[in-house]
Backbone bond lengths (Angstrom), bond angles and torsions (degrees), N, CA, C in turn:
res aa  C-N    CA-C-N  psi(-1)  N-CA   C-N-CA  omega(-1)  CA-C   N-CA-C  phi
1 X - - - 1.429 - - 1.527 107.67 -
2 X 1.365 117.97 130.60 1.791 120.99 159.55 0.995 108.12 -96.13
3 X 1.378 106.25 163.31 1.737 113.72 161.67 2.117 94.98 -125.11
4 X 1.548 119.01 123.02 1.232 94.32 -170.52 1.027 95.45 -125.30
5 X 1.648 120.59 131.00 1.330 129.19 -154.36 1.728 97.95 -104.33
6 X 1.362 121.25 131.16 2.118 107.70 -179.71 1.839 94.42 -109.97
7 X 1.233 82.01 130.91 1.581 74.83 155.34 1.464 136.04 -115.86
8 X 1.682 133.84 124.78 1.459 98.74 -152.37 1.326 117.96 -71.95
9 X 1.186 121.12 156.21 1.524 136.74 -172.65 2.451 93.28 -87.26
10 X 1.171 97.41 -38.80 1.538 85.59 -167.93 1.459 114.97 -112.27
11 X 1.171 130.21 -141.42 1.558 130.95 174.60 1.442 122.66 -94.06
12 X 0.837 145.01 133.87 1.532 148.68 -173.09 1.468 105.60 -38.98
13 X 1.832 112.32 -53.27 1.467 97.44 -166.24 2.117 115.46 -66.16
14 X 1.722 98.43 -1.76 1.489 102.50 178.75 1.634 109.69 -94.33
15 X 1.671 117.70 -16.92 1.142 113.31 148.61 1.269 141.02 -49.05
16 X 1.591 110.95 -44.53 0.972 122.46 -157.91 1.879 108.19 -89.54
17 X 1.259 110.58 -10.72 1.563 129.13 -175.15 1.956 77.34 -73.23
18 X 1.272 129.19 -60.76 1.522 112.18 -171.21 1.582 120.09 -96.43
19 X 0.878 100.26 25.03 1.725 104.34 -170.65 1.589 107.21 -79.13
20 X 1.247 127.87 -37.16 1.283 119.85 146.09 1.471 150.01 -57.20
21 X 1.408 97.84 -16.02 1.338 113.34 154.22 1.379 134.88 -106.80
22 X 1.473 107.93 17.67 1.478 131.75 164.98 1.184 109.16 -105.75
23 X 1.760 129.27 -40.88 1.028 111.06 148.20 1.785 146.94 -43.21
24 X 1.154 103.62 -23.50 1.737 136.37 -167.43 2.123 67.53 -81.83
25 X 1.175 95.59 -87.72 2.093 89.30 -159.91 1.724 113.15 -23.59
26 X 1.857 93.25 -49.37 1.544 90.95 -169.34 1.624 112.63 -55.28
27 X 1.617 112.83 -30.76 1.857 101.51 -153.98 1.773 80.69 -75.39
28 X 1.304 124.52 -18.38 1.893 98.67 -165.68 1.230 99.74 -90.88
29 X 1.719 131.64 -7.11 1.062 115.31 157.64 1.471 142.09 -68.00
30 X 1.518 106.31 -15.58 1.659 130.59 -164.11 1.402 96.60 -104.69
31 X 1.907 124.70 -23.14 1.346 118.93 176.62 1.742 95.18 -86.03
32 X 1.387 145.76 -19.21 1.579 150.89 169.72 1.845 81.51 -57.73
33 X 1.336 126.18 -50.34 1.231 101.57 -123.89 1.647 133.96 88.45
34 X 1.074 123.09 -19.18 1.658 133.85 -178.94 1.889 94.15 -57.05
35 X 1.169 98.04 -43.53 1.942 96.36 -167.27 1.183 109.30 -95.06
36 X 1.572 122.33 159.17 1.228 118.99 164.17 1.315 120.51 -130.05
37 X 1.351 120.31 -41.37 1.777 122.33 141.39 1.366 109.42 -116.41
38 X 1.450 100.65 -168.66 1.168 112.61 179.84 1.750 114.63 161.29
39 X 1.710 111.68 110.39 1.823 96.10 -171.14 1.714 78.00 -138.63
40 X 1.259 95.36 -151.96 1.551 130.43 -166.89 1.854 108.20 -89.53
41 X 1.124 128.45 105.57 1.570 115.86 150.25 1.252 127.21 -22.12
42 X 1.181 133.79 153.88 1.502 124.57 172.54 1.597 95.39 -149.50
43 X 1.319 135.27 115.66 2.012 85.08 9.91 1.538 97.24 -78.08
44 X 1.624 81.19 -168.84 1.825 100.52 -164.78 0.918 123.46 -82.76
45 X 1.515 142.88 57.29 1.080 151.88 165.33 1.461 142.76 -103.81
46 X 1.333 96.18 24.71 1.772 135.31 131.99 1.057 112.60 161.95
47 X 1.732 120.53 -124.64 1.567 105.36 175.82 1.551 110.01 -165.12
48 X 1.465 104.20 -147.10 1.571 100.60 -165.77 1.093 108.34 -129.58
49 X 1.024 132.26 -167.82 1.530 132.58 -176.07 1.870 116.00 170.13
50 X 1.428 91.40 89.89 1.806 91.03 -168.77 1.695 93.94 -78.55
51 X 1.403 116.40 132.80 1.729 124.85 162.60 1.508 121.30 -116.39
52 X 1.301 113.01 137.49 0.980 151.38 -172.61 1.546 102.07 -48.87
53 X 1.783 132.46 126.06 1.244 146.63 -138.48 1.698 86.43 -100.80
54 X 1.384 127.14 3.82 1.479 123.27 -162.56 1.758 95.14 -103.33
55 X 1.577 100.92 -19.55 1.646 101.72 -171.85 1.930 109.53 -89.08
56 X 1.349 110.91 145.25 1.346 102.30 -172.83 1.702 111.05 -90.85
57 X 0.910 128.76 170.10 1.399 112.16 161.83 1.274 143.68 -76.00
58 X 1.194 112.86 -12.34 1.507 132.20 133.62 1.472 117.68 -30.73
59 X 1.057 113.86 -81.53 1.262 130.55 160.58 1.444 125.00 -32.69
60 X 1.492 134.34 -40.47 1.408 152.32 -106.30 1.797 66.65 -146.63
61 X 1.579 131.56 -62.19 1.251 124.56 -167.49 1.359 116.45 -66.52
62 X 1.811 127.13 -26.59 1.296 128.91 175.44 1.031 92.48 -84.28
63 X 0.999 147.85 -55.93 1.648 135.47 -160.89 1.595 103.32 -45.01
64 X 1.596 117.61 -51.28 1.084 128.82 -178.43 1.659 114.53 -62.94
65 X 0.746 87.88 13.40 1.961 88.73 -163.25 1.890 81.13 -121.85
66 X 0.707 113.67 -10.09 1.805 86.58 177.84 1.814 99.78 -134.50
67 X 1.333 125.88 44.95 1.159 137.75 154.09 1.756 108.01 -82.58
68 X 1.185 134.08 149.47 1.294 116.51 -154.79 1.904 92.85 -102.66
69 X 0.942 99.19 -17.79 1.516 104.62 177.75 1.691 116.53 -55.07
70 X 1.745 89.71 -40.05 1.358 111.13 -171.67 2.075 95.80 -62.25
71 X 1.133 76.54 -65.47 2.463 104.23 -169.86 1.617 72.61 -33.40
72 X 1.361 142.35 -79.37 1.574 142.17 -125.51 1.310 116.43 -104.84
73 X 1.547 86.99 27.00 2.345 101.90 178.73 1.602 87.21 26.48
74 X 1.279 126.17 86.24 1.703 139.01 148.00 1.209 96.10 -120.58
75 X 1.351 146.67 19.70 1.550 132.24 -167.18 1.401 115.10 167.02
76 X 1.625 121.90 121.46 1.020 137.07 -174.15 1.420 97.15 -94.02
77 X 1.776 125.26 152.20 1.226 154.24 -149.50 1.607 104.22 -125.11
78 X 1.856 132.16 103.79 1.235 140.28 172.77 1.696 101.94 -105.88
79 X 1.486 133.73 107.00 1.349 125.72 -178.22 1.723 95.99 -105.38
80 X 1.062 92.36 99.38 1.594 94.07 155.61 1.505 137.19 -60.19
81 X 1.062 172.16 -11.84 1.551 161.96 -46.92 1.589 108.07 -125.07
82 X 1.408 99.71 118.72 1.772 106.81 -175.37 1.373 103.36 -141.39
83 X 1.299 110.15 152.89 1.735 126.01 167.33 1.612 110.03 -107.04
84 X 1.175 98.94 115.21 1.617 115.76 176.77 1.628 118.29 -57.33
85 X 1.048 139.51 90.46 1.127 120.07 171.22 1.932 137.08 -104.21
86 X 1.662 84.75 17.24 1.589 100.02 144.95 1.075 106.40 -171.08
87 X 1.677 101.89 152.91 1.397 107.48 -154.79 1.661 103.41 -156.52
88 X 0.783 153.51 153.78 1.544 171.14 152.98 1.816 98.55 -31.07
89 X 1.651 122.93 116.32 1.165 103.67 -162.12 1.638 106.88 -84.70
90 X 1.086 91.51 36.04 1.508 85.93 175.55 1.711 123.18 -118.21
91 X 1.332 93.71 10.73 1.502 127.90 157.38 1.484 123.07 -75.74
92 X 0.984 111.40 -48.35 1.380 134.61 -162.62 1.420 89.17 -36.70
93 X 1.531 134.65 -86.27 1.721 112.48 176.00 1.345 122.34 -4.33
94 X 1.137 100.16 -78.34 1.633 119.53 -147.62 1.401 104.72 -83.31
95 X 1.335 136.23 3.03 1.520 129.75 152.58 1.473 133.47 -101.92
């Protein structure tokens, strides 16, 4: 499992020119399954993104490579990588 924290690299109003098309990445990531949340820092100076313990980092790094935030240097990349070993059993799938 990651937790991958972005931080933006530019100004909000240059975020916000792709934020709809970062949204567009996130829903095909949550229809994969690869994601499991993911919102805004607060304050807002980028955000989070918990992933799913089934994705490799291999994997976890292309995915990241075609977020548009990523393509338009608006946002630097923190991959955390941890194994849960308790968790809400209603997780148990999805990690």
């Amino acid at each position: 499992m990651y937790i991958v924290e972005l931080s933006y690299l530019k100004p909000l109003n240059a975020i916000e020119i792709q934020l709809e098309a970062h949204r567009s990445f996130l829903d095909e990531q949550y229809a994969s399954e690869a994601f499991l949340a993911s919102g805004p820092k607060n304050p807002r100076d980028g955000g989070v993104i918990l992933v799913s313990g089934r994705v490799s980092r291999t994997e976890l790094d292309a995915i990241l490579a075609r977020d548009p935030f990523y393509q338009h240097g608006l946002a630097a990349y923190r991959i955390t990588e941890f194994a849960p070993v308790k968790f809400h059993p209603t997780l148990k799938g999805v990690l």
